[in-house]
C-alpha positions in Angstrom: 137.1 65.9 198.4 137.4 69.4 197.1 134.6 72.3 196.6 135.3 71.2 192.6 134.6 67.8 193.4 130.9 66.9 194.2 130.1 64.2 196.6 128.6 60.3 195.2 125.3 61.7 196.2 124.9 64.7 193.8 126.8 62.6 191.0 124.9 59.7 191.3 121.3 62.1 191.3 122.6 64.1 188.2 123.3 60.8 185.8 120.2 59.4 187.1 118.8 63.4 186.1 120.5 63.1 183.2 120.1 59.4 181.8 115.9 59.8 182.7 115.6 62.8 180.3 118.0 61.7 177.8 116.0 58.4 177.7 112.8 60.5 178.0 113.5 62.9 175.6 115.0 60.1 173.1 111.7 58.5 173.2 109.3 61.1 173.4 110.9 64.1 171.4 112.9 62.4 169.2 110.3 60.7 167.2 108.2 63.6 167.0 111.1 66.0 165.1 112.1 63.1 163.3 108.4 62.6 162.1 108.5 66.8 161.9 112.1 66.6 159.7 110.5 63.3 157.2 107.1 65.1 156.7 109.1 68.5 156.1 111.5 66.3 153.9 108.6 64.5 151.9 107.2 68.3 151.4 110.1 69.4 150.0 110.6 66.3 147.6 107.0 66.8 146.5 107.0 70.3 145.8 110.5 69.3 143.3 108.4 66.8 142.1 105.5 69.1 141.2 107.9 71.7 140.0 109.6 69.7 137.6 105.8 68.6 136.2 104.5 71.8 136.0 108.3 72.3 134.0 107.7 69.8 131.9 104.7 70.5 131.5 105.5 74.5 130.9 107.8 72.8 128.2 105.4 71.1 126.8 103.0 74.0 126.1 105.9 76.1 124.7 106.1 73.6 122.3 102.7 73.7 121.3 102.6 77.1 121.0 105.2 77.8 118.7 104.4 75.3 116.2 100.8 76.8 116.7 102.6 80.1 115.8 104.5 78.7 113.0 101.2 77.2 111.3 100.0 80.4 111.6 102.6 82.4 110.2 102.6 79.7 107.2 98.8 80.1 106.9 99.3 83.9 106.8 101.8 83.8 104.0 99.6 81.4 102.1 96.8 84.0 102.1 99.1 86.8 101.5 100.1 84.6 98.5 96.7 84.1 97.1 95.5 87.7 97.7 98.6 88.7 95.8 97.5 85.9 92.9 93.9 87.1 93.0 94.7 90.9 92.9 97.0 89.9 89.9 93.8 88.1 88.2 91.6 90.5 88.9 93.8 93.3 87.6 94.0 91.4 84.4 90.5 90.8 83.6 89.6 94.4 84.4 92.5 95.3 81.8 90.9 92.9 79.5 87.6 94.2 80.2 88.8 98.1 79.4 90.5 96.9 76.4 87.4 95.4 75.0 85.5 98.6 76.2 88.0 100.7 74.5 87.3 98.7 71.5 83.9 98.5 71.4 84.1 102.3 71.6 86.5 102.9 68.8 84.9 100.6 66.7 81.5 102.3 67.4 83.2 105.5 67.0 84.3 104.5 63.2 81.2 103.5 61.9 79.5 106.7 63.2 82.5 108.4 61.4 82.0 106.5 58.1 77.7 106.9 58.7 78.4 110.6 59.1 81.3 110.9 56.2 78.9 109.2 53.8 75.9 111.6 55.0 77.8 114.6 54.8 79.1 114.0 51.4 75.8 112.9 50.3 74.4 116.7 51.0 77.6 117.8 49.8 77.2 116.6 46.4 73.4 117.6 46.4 74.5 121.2 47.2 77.5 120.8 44.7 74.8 119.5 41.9 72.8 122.6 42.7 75.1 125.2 42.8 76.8 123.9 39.5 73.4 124.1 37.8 72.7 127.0 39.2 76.1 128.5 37.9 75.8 127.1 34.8 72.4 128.4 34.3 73.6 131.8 34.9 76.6 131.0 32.6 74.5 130.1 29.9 71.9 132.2 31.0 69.1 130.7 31.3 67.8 127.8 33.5 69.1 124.8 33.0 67.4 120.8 33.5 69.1 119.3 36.6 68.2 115.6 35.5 70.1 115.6 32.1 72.8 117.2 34.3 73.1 115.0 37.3 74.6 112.1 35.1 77.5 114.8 34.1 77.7 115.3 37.6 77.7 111.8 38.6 80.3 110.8 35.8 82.1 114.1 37.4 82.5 112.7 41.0 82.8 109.2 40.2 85.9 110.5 38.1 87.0 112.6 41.0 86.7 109.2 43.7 89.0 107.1 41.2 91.7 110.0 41.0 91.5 110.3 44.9 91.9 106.4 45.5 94.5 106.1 42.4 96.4 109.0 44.5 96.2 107.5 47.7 97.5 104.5 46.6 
């Protein structure tokens, strides 16, 4: 036998060597990476199993949320419609309530105008009846009665309003 060649001795002592820790190692080490490999496999499985919950579940909330959203924004134009249609109402009646105002005003305005036409003409035609006496007197010259005259007068103006209203119309 050779130096390459080993001797039954040292053969038979190494696959006894050997076949001791393969056994021992098959039944001691084995199992416990196996056990190490299927716990670290069940992690892994569970955490994709929790991941595609909390995806799911992600999902679900996204969904929620934007048909929250859209509610909302449907809710907002629905209040932006009515503020629109209560600004329009409310625009109206205070035109409404200027236009009776405005009325009111003119109205009131008018009968102080006629009030006013009807007192000025009034003094007008007392200070018309006395001047005309007056002139007359001096005309005549001497004093002259102012009730005998004031039915000349009157006949005078009243002659005077029927020409006016006979030219206006």
């Amino acid at each position: 036998m050779g130096i390459l060649i080993p001797g039954l001795a040292p053969t038979v002592v190494c696959v006894v060597t050997f076949a001791v820790v393969f056994v021992s190692m098959a039944k001691v080490l084995l199992p416990r990476v196996n056990k190490v490999l299927d716990e670290r496999k069940d992690a892994i499985e569970g955490q994709v199993e929790r991941a595609e919950q909390l995806t799911m579940a992600a999902g679900e909330v996204l969904a929620e949320y934007r048909e929250e959203l859209a509610e909302a924004r449907h809710e907002a134009a629905r209040l932006r419609l009515e503020a629109l249609e209560q600004g329009t109402q409310l625009i109206a009646e205070i035109r409404a309530e200027g236009l009776r105002e405005r009325e009111a005003m003119i109205a009131e305005a008018q009968a102080r105008l006629a009030a006013d036409l009807v007192i000025a003409e009034t003094e007008l035609r007392g200070d018309i009846v006395s001047l005309a006496t007056e002139l007359a007197g001096r005309v005549v010259g001497e004093p002259l009665e102012s009730a005998a005259n004031s039915e000349i007068v009157d006949r005078f103006f009243s002659d005077l309003d029927a020409r006016s209203a006979a030219g206006l119309q």
